[in-house]
C-alpha positions as a LaTeX table, in Angstrom:
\begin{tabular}{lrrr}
\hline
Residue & $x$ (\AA) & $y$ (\AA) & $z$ (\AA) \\
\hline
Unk1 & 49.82 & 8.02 & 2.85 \\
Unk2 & 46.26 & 7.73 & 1.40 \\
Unk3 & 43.86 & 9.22 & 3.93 \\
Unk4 & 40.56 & 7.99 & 5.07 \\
Unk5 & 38.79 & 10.61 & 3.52 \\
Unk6 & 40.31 & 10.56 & 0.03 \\
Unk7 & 39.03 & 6.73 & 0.31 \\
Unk8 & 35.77 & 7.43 & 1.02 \\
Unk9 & 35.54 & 10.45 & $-1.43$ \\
Unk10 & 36.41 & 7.53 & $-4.04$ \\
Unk11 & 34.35 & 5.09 & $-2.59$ \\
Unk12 & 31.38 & 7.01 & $-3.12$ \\
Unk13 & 32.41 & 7.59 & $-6.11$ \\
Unk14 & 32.84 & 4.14 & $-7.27$ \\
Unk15 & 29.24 & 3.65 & $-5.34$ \\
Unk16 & 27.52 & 6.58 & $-7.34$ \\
Unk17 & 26.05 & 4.90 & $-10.81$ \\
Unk18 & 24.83 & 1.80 & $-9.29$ \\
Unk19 & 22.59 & 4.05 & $-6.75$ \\
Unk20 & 21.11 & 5.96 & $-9.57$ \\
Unk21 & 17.63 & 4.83 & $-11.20$ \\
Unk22 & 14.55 & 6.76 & $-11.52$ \\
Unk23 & 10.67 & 5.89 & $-12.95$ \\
Unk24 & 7.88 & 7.45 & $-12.50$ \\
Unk25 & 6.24 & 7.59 & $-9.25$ \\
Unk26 & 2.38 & 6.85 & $-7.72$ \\
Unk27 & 1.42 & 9.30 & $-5.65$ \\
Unk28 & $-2.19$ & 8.81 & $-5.24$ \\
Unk29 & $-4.75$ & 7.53 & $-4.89$ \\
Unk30 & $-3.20$ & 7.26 & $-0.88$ \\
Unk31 & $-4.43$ & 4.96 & 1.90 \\
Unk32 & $-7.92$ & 5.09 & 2.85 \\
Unk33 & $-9.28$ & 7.40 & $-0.15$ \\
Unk34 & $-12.50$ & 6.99 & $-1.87$ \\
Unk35 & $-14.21$ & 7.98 & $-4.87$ \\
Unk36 & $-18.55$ & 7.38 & $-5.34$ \\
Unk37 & $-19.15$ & 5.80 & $-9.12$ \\
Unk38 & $-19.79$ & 8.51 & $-10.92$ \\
Unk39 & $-17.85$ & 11.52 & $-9.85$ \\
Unk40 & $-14.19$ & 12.22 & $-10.69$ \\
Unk41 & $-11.50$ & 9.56 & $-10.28$ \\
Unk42 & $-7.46$ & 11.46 & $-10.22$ \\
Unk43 & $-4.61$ & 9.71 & $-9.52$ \\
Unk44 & $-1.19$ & 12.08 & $-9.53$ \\
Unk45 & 2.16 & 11.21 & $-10.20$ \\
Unk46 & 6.10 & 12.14 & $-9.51$ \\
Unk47 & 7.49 & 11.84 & $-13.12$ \\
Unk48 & 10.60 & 9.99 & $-14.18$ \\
Unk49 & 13.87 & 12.40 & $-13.56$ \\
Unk50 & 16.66 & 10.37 & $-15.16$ \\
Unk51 & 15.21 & 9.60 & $-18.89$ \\
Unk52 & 13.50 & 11.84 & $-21.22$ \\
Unk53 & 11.90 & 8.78 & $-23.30$ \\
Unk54 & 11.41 & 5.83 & $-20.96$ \\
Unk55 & 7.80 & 6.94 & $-19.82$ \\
Unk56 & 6.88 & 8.63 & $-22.48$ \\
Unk57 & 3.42 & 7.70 & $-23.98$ \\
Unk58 & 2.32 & 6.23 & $-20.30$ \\
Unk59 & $-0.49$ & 4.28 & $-19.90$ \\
Unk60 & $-2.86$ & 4.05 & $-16.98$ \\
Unk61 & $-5.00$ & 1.27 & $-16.36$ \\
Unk62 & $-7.71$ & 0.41 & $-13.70$ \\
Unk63 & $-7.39$ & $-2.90$ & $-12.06$ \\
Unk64 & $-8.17$ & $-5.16$ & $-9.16$ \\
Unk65 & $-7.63$ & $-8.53$ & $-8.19$ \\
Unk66 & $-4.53$ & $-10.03$ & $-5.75$ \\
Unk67 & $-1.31$ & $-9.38$ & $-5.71$ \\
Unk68 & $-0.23$ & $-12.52$ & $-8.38$ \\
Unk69 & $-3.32$ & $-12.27$ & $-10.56$ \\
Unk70 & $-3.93$ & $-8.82$ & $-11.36$ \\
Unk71 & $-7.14$ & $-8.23$ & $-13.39$ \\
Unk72 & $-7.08$ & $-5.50$ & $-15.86$ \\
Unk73 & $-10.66$ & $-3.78$ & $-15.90$ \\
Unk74 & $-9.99$ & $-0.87$ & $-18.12$ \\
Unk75 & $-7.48$ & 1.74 & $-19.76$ \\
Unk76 & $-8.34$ & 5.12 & $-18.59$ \\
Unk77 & $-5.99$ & 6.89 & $-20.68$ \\
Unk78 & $-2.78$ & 6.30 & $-22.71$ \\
Unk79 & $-0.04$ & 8.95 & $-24.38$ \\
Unk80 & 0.71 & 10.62 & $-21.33$ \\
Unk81 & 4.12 & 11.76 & $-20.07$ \\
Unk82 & 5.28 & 10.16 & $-17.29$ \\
Unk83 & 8.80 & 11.97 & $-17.50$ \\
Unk84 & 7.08 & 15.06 & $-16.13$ \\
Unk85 & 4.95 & 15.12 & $-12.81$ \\
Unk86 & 1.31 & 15.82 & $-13.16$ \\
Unk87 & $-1.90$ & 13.92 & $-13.02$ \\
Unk88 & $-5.16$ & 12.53 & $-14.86$ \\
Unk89 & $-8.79$ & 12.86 & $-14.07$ \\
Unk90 & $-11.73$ & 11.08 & $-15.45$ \\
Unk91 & $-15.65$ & 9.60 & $-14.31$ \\
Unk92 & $-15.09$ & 6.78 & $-12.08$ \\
Unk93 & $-16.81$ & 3.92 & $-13.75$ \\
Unk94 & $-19.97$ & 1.89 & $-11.65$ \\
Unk95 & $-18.23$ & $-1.19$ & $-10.24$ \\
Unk96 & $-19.69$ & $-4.45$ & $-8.85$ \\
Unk97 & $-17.96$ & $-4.96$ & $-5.24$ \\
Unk98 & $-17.67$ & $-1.52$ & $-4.00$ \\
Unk99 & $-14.85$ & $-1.81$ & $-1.23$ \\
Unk100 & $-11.40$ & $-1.17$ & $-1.01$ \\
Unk101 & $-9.74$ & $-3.71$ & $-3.68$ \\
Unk102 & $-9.57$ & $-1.11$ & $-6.96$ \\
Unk103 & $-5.62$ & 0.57 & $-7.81$ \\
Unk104 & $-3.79$ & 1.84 & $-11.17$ \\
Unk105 & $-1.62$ & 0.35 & $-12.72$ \\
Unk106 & 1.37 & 2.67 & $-14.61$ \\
Unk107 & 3.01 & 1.47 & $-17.60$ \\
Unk108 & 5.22 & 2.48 & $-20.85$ \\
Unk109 & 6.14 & 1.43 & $-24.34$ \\
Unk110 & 10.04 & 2.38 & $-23.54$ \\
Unk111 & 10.81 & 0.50 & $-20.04$ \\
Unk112 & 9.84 & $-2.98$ & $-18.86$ \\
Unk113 & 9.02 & $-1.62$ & $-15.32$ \\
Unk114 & 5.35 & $-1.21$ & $-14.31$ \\
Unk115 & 4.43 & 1.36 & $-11.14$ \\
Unk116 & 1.19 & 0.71 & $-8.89$ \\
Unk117 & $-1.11$ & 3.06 & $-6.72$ \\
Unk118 & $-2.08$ & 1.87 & $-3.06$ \\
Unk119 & $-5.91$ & 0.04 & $-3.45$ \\
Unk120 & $-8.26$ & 2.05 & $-3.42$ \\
Unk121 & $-12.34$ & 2.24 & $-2.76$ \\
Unk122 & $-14.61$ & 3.26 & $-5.83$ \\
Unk123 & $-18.15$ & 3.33 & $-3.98$ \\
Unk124 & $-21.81$ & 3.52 & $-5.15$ \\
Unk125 & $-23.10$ & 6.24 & $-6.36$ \\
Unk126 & $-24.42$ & 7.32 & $-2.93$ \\
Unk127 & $-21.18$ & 6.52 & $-1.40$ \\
Unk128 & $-22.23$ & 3.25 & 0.26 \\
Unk129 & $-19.14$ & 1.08 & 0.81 \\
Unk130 & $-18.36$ & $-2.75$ & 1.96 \\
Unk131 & $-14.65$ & $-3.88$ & 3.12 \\
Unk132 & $-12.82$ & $-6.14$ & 1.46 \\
Unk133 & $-14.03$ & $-9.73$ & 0.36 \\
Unk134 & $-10.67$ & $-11.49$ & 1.34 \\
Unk135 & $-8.47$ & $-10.66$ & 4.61 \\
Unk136 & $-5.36$ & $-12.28$ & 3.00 \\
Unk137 & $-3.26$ & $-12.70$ & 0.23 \\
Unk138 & $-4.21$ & $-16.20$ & $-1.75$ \\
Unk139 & $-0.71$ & $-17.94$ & $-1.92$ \\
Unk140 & 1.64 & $-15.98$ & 0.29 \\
Unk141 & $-0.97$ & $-15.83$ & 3.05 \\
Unk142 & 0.22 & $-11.95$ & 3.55 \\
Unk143 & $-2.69$ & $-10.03$ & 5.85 \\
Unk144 & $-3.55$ & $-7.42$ & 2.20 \\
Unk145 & $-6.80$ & $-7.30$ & 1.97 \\
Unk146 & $-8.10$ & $-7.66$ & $-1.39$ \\
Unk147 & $-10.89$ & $-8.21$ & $-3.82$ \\
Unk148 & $-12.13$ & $-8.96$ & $-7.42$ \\
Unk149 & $-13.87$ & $-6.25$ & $-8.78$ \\
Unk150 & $-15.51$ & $-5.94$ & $-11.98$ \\
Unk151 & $-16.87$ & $-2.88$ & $-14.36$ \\
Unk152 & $-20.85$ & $-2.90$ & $-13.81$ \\
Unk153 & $-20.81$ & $-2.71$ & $-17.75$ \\
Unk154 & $-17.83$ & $-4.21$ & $-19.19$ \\
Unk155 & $-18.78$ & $-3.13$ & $-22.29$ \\
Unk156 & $-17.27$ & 0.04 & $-21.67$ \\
Unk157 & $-14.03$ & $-1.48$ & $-21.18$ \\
Unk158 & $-10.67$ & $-0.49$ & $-23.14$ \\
Unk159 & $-8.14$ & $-3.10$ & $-23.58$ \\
Unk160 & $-4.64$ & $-2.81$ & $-22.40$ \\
Unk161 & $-2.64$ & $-1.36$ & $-24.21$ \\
Unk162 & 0.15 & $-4.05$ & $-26.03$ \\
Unk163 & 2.92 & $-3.31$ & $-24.06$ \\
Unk164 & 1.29 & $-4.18$ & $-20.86$ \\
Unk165 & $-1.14$ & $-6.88$ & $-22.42$ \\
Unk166 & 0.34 & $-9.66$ & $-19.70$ \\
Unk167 & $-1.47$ & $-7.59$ & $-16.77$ \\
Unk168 & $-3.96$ & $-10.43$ & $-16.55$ \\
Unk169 & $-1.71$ & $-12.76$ & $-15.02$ \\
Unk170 & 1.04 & $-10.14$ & $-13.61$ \\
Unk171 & 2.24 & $-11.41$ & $-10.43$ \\
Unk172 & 2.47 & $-8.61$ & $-7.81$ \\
Unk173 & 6.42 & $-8.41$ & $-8.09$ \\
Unk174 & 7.35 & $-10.13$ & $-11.32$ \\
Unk175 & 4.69 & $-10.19$ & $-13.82$ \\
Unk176 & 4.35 & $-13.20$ & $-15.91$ \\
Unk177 & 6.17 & $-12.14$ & $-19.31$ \\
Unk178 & 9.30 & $-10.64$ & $-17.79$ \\
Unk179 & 8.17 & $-7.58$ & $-16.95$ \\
Unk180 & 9.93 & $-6.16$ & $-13.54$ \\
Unk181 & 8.46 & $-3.76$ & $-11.99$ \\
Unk182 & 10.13 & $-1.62$ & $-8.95$ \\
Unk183 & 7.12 & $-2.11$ & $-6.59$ \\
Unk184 & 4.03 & $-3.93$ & $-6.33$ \\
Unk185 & 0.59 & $-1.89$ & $-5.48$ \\
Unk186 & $-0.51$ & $-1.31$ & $-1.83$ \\
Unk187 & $-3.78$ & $-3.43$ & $-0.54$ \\
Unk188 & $-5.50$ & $-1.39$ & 1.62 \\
Unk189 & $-7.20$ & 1.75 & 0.32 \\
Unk190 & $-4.86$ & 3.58 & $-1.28$ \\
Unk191 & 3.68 & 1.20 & $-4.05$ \\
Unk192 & 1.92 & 0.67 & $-10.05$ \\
Unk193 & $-2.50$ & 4.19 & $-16.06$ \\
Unk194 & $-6.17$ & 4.17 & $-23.91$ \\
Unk195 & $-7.19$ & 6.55 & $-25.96$ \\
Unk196 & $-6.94$ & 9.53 & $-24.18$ \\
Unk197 & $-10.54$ & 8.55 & $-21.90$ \\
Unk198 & $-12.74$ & 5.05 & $-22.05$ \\
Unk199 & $-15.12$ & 4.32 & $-24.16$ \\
Unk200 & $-17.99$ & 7.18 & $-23.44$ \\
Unk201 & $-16.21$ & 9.04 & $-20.42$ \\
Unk202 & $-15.05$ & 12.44 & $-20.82$ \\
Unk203 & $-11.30$ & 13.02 & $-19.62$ \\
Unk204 & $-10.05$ & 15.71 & $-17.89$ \\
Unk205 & $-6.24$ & 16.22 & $-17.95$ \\
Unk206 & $-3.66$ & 18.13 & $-15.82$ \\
Unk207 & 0.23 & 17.54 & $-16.26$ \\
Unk208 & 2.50 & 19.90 & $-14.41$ \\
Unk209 & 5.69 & 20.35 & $-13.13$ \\
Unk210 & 4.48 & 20.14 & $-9.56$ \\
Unk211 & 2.01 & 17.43 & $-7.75$ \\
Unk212 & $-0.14$ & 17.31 & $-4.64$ \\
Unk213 & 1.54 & 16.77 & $-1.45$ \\
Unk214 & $-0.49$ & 14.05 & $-0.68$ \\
Unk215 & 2.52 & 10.59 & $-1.17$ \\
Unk216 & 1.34 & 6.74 & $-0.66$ \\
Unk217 & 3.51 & 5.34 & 2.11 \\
Unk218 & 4.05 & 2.19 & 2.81 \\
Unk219 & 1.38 & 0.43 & 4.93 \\
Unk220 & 0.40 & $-2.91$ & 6.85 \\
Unk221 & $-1.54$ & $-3.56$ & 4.35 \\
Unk222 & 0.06 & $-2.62$ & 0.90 \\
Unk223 & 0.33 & $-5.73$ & $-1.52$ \\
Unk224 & 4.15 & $-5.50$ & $-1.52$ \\
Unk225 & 4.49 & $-9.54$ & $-2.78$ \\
Unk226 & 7.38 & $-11.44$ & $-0.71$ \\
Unk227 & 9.28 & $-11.37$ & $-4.57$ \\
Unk228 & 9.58 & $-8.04$ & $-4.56$ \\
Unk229 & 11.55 & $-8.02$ & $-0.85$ \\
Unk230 & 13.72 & $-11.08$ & $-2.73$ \\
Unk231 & 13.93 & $-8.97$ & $-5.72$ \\
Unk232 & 15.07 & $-6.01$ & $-3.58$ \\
Unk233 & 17.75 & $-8.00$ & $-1.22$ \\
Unk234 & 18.83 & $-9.49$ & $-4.83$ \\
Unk235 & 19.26 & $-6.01$ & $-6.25$ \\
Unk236 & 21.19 & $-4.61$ & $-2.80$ \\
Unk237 & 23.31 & $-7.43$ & $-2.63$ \\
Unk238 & 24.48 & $-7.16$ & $-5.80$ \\
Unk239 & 24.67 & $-3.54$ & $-5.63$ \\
Unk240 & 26.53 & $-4.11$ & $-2.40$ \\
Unk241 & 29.06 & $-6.12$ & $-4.14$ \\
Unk242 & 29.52 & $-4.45$ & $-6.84$ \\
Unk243 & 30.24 & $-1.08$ & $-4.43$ \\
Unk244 & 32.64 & $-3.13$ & $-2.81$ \\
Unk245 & 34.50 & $-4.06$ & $-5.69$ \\
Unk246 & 35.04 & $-1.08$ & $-7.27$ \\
Unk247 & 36.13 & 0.14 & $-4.21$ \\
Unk248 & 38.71 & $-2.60$ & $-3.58$ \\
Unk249 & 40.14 & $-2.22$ & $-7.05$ \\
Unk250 & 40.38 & 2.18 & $-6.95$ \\
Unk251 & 41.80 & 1.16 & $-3.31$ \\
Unk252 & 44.90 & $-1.70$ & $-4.54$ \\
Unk253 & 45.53 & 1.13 & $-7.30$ \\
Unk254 & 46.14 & 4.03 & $-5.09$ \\
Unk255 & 48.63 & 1.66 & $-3.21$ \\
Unk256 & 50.19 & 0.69 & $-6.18$ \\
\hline
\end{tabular}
């Protein structure tokens, strides 16, 4: 007779591929962390472990804005390898709006997903901070907190690179374009990075095989846009169902 446990040995079995899928992966900035205009901006990152091409030649940008407008401000650096873990360093940039409503945006040439940082505070240069402008999300009413921020000289501004250039209108979960990304950025301070600095900064990188401790996690007020939770039921479901059949069909053939 076929026993329970050869049944779930196959089961999982049948369940295996459609659990497996990798990007890269935000670690910081994390909730509540700050940076004064003028001093050094790093954001860190766990690297892609199932493709050896998809986020190669990442891009980082700076933005700000809600959750279903996202406002590129700048690319802060571009050709970096998101298939590894490491991280990337450069001046933060004087900002108009110093609060809380500033995050990264993560993107590549060779996958449609785009990764966010939590939001988080760029300050003045003497550290002097304001909270958010906005206590909710515009259309889904969701309690982020959030803000439009804007480079203090937007001449210094690098485009986005081509393969992101939709960011301007990217909702939080599906970007306008097509582009699905896995998770949408976090609002409160910090779920989400040109040339290899901006125009006149000096860059400073660092790409290891190991990455600060520090992790985003999931908070009250992260920007995670009600599509994404649709998205993500979609996804199980039809993960769920597709686990399911498999199973049924390895099951009717062992009875056979």
């Amino acid at each position: 007779m076929f026993s329970a446990q050869a049944f779930a040995a196959l089961l999982a079995l049948a369940a295996s591929p459609l659990l497996v899928r990798a990007d890269v992966t935000p670690l910081t900035p994390a909730p509540g962390d700050s940076f004064n205009a003028g001093t050094t901006c790093t954001t860190t990152w766990s690297g892609d472990s199932n493709s050896t091409t998809a986020w190669k030649n990442m891009a980082i940008e700076l933005m700000t804005g809600p959750n279903l407008d996202m406002i590129h401000l700048t690319t802060v650096a571009t050709n970096q390898d998101g298939t590894q873990s490491g991280s990337f360093s450069f001046p933060c940039p004087p900002v108009t709006i110093n609060a809380p409503i500033y995050f990264f945006q993560y993107s590549a040439p060779g996958t449609t997903v785009k990764e966010w940082t939590t939001r988080f505070t760029i300050a003045s240069s003497s550290g002097q901070t304001v909270a958010a402008p906005n206590a909710t999300q515009p259309e889904s009413n969701d309690p982020i907190p959030w803000g439009a921020g804007a480079l203090q000289d937007p001449s210094t501004a690098t485009p986005a690179p081509s393969f992101a250039a939709d960011d301007g209108d990217a909702p939080g979960s599906v970007p306008a374009g097509g582009v699905t990304p896995s998770s949408t950025p976090a609002s409160a301070p910090a779920k989400t990075a040109p040339l290899s600095s901006p125009s006149g900064m000096v860059t400073q990188l660092s790409t290891s095989s190991s990455v600060p401790a520090t992790s985003s996690s999931a908070n009250a007020s992260a920007p995670a846009a009600s599509t994404t939770s649709g998205a993500v039921a979609a996804f199980s479901f039809n993960g769920q169902m597709g686990v399911l059949s498999a199973a049924a069909l390895v099951f009717t053939a062992f009875l056979w």
